[in-house]
N, C-alpha and C positions, 0 to 999 in steps of 0.2 A: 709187628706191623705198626707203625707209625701212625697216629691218630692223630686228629684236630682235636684240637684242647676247647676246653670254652672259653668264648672271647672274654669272659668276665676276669677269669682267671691269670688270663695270657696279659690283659690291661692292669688287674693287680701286681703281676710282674714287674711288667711295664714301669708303671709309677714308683715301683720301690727301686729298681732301678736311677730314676731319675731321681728320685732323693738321697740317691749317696753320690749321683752324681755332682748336684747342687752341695752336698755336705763335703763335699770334694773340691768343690771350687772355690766354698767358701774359706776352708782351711789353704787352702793356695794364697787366696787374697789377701788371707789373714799374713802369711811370709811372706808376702811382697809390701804391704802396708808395712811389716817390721822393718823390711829392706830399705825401702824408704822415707818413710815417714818417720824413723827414729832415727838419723842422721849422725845426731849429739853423741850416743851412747858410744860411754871407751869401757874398754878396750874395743874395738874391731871386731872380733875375733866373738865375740857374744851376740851381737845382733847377726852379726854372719852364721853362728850355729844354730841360731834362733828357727832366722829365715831358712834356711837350709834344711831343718828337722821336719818344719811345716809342712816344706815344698816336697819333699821324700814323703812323708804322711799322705800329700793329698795326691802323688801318685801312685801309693800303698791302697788308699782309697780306692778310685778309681779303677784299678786294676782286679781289687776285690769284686768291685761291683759286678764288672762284665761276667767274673767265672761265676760268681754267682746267680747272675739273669739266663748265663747259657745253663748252668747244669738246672736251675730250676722249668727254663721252656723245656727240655732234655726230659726232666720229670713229667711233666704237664702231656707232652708227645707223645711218651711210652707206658705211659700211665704206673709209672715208678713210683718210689717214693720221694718226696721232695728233699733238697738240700739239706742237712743241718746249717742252723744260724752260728758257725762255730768260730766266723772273722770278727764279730761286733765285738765281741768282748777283748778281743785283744787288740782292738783300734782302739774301744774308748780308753784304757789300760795306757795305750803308747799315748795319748792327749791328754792324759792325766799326768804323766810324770812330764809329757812335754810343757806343759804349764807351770808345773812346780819349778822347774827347771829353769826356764823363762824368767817368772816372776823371782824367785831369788837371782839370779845371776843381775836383770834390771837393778834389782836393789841393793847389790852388793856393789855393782857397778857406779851405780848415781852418785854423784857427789855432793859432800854431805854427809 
């Protein structure tokens, strides 16, 4: 039987939720900023995989998000156990080498 959760819990949710979704949109904007606002950078082919890795990330993101706010309301309802947190670590993992990656290919690229 399906229970009402407490509002406290269901708004903690909530909120975490909404901060991977902001942590989602910020990584989007960050590949769109590369996309544009580094114009200069040759090869081609480096800002495009840049912005491209971003833009796949902050929809890896976001898509985490939602499974994880359903299966955690899911929990909260049935009085289950909650989720494991077992997507963070292999997000920050993929923005880790997506950085490394980034900023060497930038500096290999620059002329100079």
């Amino acid at each position: 039987m399906e229970q009402l959760p407490d509002p406290r819990f269901q708004l903690a949710n909530e909120r975490t939720f909404l901060a991977w979704t902001r942590t989602s949109l910020a990584v989007g904007a960050a590949g769109l900023a590369i996309a544009g606002l580094a114009p200069d950078t040759d090869p081609l082919w480096v800002r495009s995989a840049i912005s491209l890795g971003l833009a796949f990330l902050a929809v890896a993101l976001l898509a985490w998000a939602v499974r994880r706010y359903r299966a955690a309301d899911a929990a909260l309802r049935t009085g289950g156990p909650m989720p494991r947190l077992n997507g963070a670590p292999v997000v920050a993992a993929g923005l880790a080498v997506l950085i490394v990656v980034s900023v060497s290919a930038l500096l290999l690229a620059s002329p100079g």
